[in-house]
Structure formats: C-alpha cells, structure tokens
PyMOL Python script that loads the backbone (N, CA, C, O; Angstrom):
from pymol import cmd

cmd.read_pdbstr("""\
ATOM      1  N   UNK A   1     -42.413  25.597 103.681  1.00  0.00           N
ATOM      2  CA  UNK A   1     -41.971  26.875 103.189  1.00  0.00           C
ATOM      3  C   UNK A   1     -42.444  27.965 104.148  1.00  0.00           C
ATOM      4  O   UNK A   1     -43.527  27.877 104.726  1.00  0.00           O
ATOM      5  N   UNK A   2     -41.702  28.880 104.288  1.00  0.00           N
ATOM      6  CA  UNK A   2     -42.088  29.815 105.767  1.00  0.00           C
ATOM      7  C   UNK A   2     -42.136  30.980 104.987  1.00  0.00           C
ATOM      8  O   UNK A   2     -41.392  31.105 104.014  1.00  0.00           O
ATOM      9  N   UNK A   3     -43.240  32.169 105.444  1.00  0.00           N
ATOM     10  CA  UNK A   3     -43.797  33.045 104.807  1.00  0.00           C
ATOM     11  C   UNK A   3     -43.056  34.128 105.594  1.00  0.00           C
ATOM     12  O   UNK A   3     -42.225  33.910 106.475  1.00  0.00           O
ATOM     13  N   UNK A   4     -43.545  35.555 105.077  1.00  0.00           N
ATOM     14  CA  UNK A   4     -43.174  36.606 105.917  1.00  0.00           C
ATOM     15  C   UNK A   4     -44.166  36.866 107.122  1.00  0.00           C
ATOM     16  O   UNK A   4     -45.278  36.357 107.263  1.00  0.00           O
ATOM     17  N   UNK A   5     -43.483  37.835 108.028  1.00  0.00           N
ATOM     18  CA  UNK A   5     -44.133  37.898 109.175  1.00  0.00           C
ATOM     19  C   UNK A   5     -44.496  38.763 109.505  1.00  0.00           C
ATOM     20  O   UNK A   5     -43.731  39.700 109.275  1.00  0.00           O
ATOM     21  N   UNK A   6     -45.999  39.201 110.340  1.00  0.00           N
ATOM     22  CA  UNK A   6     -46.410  40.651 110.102  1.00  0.00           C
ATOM     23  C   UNK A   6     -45.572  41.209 111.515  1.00  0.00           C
ATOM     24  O   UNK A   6     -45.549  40.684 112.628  1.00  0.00           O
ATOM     25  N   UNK A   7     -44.818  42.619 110.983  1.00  0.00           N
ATOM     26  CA  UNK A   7     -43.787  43.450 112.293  1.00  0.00           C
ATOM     27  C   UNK A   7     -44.799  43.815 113.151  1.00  0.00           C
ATOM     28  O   UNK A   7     -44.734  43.449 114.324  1.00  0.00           O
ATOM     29  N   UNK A   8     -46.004  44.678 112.639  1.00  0.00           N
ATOM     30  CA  UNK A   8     -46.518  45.073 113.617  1.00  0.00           C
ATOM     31  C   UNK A   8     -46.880  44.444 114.585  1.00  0.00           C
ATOM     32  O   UNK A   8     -46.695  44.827 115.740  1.00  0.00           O
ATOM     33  N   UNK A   9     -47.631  43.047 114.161  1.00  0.00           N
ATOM     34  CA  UNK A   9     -48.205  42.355 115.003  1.00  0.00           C
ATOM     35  C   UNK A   9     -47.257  41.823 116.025  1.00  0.00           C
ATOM     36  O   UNK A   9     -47.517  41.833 117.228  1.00  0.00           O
ATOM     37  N   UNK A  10     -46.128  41.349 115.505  1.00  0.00           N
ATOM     38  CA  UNK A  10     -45.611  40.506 116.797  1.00  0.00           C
ATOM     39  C   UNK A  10     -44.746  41.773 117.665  1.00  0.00           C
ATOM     40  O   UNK A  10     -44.108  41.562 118.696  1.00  0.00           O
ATOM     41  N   UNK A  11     -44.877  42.998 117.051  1.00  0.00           N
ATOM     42  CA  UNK A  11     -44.585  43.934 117.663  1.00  0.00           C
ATOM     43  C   UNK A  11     -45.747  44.338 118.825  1.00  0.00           C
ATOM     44  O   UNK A  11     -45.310  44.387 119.975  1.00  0.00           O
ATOM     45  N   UNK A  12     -46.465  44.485 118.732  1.00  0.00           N
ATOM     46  CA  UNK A  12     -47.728  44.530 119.809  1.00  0.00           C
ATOM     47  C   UNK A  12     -47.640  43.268 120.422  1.00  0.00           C
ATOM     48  O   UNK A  12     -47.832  43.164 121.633  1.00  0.00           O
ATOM     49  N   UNK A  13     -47.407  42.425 119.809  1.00  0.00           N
ATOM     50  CA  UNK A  13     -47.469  40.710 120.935  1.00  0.00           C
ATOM     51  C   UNK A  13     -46.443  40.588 121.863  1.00  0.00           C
ATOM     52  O   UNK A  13     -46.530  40.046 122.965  1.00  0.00           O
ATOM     53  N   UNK A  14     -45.137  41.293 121.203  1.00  0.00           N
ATOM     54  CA  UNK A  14     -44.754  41.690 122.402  1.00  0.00           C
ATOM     55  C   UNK A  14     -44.299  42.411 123.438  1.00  0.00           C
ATOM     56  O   UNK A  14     -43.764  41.957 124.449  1.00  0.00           O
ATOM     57  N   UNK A  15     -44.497  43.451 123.204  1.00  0.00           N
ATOM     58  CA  UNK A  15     -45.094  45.220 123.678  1.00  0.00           C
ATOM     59  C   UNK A  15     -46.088  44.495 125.037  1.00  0.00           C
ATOM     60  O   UNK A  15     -45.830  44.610 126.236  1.00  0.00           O
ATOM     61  N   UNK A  16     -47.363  43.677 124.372  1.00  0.00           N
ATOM     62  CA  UNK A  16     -47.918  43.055 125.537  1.00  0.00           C
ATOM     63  C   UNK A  16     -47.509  41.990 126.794  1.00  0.00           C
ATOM     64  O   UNK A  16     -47.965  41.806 127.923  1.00  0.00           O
ATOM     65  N   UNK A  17     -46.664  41.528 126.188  1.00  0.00           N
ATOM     66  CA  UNK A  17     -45.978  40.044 127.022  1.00  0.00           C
ATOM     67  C   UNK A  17     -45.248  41.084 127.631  1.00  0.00           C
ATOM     68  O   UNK A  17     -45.787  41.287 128.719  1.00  0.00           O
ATOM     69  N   UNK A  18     -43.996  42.080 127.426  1.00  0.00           N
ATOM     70  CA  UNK A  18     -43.523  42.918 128.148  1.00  0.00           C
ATOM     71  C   UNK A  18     -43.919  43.084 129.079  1.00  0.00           C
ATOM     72  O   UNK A  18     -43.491  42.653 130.151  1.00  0.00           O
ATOM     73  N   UNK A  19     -45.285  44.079 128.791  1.00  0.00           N
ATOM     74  CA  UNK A  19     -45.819  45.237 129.938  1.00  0.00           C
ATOM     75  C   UNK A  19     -46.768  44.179 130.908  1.00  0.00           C
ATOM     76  O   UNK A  19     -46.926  44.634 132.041  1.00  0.00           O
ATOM     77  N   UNK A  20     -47.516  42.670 130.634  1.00  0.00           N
ATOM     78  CA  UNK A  20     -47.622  41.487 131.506  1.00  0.00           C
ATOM     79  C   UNK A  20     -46.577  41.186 132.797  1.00  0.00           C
ATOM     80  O   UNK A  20     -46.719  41.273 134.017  1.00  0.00           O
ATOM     81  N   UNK A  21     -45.481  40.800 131.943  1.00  0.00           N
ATOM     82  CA  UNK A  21     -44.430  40.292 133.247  1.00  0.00           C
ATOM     83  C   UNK A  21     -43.777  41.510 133.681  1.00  0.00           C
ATOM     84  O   UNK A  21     -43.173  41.404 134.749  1.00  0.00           O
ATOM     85  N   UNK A  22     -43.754  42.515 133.176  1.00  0.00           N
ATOM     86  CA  UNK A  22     -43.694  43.797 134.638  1.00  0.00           C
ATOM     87  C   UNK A  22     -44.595  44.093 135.880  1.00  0.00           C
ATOM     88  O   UNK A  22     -44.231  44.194 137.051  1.00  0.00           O
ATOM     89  N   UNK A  23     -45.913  44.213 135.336  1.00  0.00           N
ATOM     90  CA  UNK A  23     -47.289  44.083 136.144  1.00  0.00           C
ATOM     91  C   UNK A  23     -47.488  42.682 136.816  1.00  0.00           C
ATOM     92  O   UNK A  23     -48.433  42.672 137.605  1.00  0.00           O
ATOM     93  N   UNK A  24     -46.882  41.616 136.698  1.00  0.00           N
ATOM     94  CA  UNK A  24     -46.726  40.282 137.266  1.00  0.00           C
ATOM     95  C   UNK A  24     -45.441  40.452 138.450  1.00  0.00           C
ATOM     96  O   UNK A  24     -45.369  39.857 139.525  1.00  0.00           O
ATOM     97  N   UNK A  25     -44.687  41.230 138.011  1.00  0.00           N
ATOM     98  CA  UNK A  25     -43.238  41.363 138.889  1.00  0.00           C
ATOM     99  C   UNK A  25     -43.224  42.513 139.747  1.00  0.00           C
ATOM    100  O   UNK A  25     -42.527  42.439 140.759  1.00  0.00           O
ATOM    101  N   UNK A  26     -43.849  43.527 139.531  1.00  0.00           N
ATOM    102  CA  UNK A  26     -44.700  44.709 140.184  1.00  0.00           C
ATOM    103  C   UNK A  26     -45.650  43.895 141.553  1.00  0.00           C
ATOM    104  O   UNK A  26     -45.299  43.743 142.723  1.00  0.00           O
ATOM    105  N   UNK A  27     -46.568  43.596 141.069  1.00  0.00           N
ATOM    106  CA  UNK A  27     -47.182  42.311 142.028  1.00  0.00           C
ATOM    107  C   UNK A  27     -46.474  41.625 143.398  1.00  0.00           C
ATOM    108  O   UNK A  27     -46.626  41.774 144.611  1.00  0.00           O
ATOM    109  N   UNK A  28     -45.752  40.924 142.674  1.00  0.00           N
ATOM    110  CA  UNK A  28     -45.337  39.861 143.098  1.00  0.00           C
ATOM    111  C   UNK A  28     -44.384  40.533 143.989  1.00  0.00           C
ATOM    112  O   UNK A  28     -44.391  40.167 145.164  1.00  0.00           O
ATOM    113  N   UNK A  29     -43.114  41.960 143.436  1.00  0.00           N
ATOM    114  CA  UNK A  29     -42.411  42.779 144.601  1.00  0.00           C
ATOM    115  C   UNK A  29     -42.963  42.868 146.038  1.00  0.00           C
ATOM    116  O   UNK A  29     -42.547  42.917 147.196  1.00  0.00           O
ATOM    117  N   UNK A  30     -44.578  42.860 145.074  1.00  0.00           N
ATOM    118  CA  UNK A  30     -45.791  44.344 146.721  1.00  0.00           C
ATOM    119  C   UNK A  30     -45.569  43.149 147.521  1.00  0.00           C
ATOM    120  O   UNK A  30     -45.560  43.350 148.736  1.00  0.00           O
ATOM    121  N   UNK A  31     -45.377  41.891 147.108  1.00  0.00           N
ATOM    122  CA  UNK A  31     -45.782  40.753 147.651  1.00  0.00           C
ATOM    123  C   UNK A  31     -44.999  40.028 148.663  1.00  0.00           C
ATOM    124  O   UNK A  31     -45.212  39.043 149.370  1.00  0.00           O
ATOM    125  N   UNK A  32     -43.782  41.046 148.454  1.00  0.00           N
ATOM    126  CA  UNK A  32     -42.169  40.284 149.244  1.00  0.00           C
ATOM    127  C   UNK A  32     -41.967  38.706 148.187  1.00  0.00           C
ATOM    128  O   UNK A  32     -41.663  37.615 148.668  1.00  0.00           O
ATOM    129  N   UNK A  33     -42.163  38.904 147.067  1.00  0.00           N
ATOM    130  CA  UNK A  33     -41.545  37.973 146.433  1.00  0.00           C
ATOM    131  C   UNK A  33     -40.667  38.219 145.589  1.00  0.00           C
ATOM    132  O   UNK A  33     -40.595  39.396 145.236  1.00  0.00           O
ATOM    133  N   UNK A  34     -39.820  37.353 145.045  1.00  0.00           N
ATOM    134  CA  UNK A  34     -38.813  37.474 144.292  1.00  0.00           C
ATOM    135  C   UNK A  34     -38.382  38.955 144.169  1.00  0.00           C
ATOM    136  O   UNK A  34     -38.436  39.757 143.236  1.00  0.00           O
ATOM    137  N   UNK A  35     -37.971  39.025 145.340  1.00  0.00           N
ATOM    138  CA  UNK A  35     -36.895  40.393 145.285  1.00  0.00           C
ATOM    139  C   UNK A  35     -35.963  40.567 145.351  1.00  0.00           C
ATOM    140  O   UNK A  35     -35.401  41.491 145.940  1.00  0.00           O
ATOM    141  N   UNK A  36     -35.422  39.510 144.613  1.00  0.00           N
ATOM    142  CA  UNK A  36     -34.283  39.512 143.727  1.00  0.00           C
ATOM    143  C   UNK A  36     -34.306  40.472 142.244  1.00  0.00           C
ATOM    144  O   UNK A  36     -33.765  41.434 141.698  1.00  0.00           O
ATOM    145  N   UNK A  37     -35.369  39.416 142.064  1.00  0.00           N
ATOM    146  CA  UNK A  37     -35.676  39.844 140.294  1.00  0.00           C
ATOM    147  C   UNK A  37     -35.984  41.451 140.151  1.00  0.00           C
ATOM    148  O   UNK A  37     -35.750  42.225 139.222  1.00  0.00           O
ATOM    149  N   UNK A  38     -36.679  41.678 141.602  1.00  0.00           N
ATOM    150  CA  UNK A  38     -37.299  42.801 141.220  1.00  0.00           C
ATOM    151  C   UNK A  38     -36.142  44.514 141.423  1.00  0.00           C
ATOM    152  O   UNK A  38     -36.173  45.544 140.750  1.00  0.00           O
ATOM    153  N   UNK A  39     -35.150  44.090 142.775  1.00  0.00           N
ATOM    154  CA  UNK A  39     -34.322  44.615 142.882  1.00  0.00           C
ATOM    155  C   UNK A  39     -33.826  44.564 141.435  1.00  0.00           C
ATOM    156  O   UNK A  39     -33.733  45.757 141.145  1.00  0.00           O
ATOM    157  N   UNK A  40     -33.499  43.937 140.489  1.00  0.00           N
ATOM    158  CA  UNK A  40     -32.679  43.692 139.103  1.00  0.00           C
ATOM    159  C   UNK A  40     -33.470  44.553 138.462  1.00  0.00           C
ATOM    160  O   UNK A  40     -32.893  45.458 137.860  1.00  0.00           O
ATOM    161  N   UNK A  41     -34.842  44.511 138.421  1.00  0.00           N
ATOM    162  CA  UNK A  41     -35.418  45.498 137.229  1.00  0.00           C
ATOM    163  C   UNK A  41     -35.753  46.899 137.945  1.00  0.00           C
ATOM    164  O   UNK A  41     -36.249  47.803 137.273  1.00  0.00           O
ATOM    165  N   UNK A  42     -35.517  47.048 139.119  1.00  0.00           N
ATOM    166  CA  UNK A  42     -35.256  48.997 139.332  1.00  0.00           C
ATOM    167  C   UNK A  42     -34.168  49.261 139.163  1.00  0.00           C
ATOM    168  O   UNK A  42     -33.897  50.458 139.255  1.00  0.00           O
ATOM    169  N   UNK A  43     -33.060  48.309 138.846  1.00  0.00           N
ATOM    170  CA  UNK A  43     -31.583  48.541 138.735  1.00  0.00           C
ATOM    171  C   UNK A  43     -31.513  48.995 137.157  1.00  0.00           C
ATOM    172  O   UNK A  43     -30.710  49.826 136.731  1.00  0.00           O
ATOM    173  N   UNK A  44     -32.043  48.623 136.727  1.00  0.00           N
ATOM    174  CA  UNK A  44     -32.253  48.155 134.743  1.00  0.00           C
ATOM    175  C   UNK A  44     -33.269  48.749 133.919  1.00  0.00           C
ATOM    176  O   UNK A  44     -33.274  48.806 132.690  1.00  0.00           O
ATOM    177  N   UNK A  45     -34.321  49.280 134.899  1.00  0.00           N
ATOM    178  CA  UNK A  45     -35.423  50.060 134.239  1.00  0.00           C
ATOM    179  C   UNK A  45     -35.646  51.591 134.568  1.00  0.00           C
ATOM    180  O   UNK A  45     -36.551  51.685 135.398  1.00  0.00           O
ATOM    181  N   UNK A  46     -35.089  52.932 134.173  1.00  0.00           N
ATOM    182  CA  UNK A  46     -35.448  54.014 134.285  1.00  0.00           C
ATOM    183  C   UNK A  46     -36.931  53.943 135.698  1.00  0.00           C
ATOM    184  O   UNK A  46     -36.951  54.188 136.904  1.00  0.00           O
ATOM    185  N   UNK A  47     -37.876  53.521 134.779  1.00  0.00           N
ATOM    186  CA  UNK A  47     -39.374  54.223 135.370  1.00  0.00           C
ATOM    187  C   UNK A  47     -39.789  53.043 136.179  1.00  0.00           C
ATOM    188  O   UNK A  47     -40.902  53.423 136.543  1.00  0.00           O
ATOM    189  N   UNK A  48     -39.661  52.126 136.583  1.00  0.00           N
ATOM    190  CA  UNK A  48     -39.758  50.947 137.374  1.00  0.00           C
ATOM    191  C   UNK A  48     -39.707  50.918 139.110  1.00  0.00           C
ATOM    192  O   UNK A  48     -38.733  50.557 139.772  1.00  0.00           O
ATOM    193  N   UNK A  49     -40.418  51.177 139.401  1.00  0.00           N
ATOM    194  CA  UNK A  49     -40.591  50.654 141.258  1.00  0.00           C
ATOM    195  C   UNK A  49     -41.310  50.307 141.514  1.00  0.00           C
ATOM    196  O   UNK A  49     -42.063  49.789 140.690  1.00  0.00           O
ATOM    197  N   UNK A  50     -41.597  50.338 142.811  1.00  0.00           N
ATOM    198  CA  UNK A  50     -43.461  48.932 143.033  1.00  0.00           C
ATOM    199  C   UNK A  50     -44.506  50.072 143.693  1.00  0.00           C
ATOM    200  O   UNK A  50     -45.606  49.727 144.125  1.00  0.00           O
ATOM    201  N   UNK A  51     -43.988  51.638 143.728  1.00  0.00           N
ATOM    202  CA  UNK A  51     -45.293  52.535 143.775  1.00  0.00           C
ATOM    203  C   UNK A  51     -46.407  51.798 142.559  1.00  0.00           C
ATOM    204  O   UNK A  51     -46.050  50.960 141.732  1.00  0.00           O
ATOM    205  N   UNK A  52     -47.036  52.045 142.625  1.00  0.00           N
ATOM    206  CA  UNK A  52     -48.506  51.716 141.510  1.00  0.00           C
ATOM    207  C   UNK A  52     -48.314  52.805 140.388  1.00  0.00           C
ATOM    208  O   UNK A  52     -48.833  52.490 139.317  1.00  0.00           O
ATOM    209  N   UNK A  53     -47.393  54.553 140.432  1.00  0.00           N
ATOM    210  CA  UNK A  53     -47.313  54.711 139.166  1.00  0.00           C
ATOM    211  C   UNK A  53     -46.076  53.980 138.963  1.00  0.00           C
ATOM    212  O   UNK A  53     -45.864  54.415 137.831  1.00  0.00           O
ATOM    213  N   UNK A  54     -45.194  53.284 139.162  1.00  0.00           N
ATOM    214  CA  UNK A  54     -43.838  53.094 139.121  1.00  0.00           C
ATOM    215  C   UNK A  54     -44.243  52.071 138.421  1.00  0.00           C
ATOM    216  O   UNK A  54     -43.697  51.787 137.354  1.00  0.00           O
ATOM    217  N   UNK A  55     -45.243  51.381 138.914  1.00  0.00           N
ATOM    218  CA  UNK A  55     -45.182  49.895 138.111  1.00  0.00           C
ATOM    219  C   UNK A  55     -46.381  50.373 136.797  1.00  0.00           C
ATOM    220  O   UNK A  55     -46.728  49.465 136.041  1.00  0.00           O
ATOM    221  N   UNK A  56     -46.806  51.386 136.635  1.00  0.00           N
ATOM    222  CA  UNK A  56     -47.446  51.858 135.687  1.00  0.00           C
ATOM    223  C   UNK A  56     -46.388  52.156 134.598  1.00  0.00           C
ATOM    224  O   UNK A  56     -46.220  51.673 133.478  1.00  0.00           O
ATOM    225  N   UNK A  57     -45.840  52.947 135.176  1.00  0.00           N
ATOM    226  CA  UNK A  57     -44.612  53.747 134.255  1.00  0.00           C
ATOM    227  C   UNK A  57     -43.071  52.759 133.717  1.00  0.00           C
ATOM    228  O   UNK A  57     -42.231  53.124 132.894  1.00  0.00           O
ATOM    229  N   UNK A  58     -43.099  51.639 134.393  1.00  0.00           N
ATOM    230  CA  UNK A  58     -42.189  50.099 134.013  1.00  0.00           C
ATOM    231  C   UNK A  58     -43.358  49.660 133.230  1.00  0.00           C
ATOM    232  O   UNK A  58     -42.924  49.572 132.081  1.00  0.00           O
ATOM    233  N   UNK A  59     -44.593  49.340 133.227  1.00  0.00           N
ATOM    234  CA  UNK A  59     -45.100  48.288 132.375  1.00  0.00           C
ATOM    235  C   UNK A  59     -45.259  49.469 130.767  1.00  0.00           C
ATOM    236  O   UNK A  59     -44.940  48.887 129.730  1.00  0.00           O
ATOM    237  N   UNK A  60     -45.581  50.547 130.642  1.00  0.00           N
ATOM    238  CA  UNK A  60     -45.595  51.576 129.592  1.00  0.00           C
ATOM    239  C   UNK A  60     -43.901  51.339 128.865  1.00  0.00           C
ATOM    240  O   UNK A  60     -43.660  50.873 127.752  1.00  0.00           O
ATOM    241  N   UNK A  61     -42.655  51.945 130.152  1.00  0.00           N
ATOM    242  CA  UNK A  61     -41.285  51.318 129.576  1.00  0.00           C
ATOM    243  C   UNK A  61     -41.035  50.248 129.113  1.00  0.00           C
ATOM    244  O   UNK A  61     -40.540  50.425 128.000  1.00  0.00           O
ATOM    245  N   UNK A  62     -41.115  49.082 129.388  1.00  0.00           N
ATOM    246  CA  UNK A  62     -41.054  47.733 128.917  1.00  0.00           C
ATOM    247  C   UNK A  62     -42.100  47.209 127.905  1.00  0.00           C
ATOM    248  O   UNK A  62     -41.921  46.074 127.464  1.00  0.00           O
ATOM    249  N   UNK A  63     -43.104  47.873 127.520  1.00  0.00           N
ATOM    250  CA  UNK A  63     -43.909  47.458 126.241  1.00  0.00           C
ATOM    251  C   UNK A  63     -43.462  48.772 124.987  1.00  0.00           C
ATOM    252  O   UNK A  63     -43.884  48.691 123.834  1.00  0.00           O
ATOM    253  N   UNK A  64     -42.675  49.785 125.398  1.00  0.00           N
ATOM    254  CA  UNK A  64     -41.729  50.127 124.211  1.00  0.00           C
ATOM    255  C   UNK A  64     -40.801  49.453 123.798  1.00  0.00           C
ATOM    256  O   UNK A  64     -40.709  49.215 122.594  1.00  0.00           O
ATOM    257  N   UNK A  65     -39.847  48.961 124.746  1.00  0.00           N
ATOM    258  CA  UNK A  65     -38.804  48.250 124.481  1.00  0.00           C
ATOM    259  C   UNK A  65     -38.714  46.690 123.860  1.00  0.00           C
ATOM    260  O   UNK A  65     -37.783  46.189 123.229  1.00  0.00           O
ATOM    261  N   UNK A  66     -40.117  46.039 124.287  1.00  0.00           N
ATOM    262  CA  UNK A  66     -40.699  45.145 124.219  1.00  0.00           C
ATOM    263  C   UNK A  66     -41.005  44.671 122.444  1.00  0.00           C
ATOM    264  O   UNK A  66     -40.572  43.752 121.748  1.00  0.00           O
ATOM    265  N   UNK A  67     -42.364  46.290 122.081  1.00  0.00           N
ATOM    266  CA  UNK A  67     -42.477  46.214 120.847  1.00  0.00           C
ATOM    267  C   UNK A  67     -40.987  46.641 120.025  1.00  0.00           C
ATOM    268  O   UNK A  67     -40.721  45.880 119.095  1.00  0.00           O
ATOM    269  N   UNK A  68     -40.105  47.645 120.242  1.00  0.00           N
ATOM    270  CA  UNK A  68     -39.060  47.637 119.174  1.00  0.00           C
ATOM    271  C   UNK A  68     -38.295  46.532 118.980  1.00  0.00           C
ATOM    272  O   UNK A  68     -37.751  46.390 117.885  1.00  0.00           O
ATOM    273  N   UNK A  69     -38.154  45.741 119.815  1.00  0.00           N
ATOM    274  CA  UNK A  69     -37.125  44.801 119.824  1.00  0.00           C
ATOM    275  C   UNK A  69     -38.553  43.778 118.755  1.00  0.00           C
ATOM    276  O   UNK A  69     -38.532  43.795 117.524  1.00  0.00           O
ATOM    277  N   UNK A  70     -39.154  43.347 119.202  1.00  0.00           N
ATOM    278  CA  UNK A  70     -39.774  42.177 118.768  1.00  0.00           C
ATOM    279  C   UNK A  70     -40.271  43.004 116.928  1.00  0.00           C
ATOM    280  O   UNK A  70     -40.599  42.434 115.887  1.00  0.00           O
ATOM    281  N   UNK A  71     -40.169  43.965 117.129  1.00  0.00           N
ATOM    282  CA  UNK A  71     -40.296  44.409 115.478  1.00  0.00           C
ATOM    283  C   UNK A  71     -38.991  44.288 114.813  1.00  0.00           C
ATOM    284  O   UNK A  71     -38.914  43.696 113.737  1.00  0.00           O
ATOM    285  N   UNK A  72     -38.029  44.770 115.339  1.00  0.00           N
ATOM    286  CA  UNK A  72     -36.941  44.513 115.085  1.00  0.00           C
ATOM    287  C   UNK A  72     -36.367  43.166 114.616  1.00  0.00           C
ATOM    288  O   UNK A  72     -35.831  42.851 113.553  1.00  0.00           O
ATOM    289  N   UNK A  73     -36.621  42.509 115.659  1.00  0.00           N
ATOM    290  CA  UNK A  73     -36.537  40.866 115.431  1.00  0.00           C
ATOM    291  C   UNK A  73     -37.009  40.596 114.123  1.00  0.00           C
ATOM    292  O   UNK A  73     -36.240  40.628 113.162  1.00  0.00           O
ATOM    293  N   UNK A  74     -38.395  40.294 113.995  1.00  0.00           N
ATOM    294  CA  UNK A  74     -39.337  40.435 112.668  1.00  0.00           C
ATOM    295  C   UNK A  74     -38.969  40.837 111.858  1.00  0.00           C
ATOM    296  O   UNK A  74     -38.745  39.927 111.060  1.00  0.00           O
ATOM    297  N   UNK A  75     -38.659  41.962 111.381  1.00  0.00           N
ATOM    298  CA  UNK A  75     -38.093  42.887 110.155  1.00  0.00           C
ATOM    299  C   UNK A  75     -36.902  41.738 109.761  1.00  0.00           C
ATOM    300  O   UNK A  75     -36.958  41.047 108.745  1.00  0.00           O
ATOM    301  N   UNK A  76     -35.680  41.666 110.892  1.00  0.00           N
ATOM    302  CA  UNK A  76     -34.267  40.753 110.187  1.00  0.00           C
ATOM    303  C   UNK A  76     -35.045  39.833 110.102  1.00  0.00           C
ATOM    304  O   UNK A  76     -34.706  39.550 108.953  1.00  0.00           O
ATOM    305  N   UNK A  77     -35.782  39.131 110.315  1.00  0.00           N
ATOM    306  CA  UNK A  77     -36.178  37.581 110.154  1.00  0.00           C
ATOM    307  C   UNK A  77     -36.605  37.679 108.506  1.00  0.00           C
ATOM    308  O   UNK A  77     -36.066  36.998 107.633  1.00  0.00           O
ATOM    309  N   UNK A  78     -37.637  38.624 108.279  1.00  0.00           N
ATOM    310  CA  UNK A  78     -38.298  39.072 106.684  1.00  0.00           C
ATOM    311  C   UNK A  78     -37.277  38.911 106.052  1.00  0.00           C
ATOM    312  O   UNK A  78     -37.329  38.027 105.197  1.00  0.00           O
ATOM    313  N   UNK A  79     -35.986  39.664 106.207  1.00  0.00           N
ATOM    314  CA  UNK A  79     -35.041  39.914 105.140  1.00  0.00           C
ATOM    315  C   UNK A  79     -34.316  38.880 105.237  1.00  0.00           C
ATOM    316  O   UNK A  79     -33.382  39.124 104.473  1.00  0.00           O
ATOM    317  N   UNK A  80     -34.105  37.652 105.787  1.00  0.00           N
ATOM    318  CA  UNK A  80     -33.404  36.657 105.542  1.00  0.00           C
ATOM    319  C   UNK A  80     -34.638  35.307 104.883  1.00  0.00           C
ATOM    320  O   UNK A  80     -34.114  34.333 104.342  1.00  0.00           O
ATOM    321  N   UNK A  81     -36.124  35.347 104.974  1.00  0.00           N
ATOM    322  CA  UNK A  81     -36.746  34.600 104.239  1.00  0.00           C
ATOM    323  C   UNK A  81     -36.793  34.993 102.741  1.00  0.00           C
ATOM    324  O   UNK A  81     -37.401  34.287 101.936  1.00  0.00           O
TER     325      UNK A  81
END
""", "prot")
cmd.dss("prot")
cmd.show_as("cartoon", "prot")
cmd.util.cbc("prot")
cmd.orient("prot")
C-alpha cells in the first residue's frame, strides 16, 4: 500500500540534484568537456554560462525549476493515491 508523499521534501531533493548536475556541467564545460551538452544548456537556460557567476546563476535557475517541477510531480502523484 503506498502512502502520500512529502512535496516539500522531494521538492528540495530535487532543487538539489538540479543545481548538482549544473555545477557538474559548469565544471566539466571549464574542462573542454562535453560541449555539446553544455552548448545545449546556454541555449535552454536564461542565467547559464561557464563564467563562475554564470554557473552560479544556472545552478540557483535550475534548482527553481528543479524544485517546482519535482513538487509538482508530488502533489499529482498525492492526488491520484
């Protein structure tokens, strides 16, 4: 039997996993790696480049977007248990 699920929390869980693999992909740009991916997320992210505030200001963007969605998620999941 599956219970309800707390929004906030997996809203912060993933607000954090977000603003992780930006600061991992931020990195990894400075790094001449996968700049592919990374070209894709200055294409896709307002505040996103591999300056150090850029990748400040992508990992802050992507742990908003991060937590609404994953609260979001949560909330429909509640109302269908």
């Amino acid at each position: 039997m599956a219970g309800k699920l707390n929004e906030a929390a997996f809203g912060y869980a993933g607000a954090s996993v977000s603003a992780l693999g930006m600061l991992l992909l931020g990195l990894l740009g400075n790094l001449g790696l996968y700049s592919s991916g990374v070209r894709m997320m200055m294409d896709r992210h307002m505040f996103f480049s591999l300056s150090p505030l850029g990748i400040i200001t992508g990992m802050i963007e992507a742990a908003v977007i991060g937590y609404v969605f994953s609260y979001a998620f949560v909330l429909l999941y509640n109302k269908f248990v």
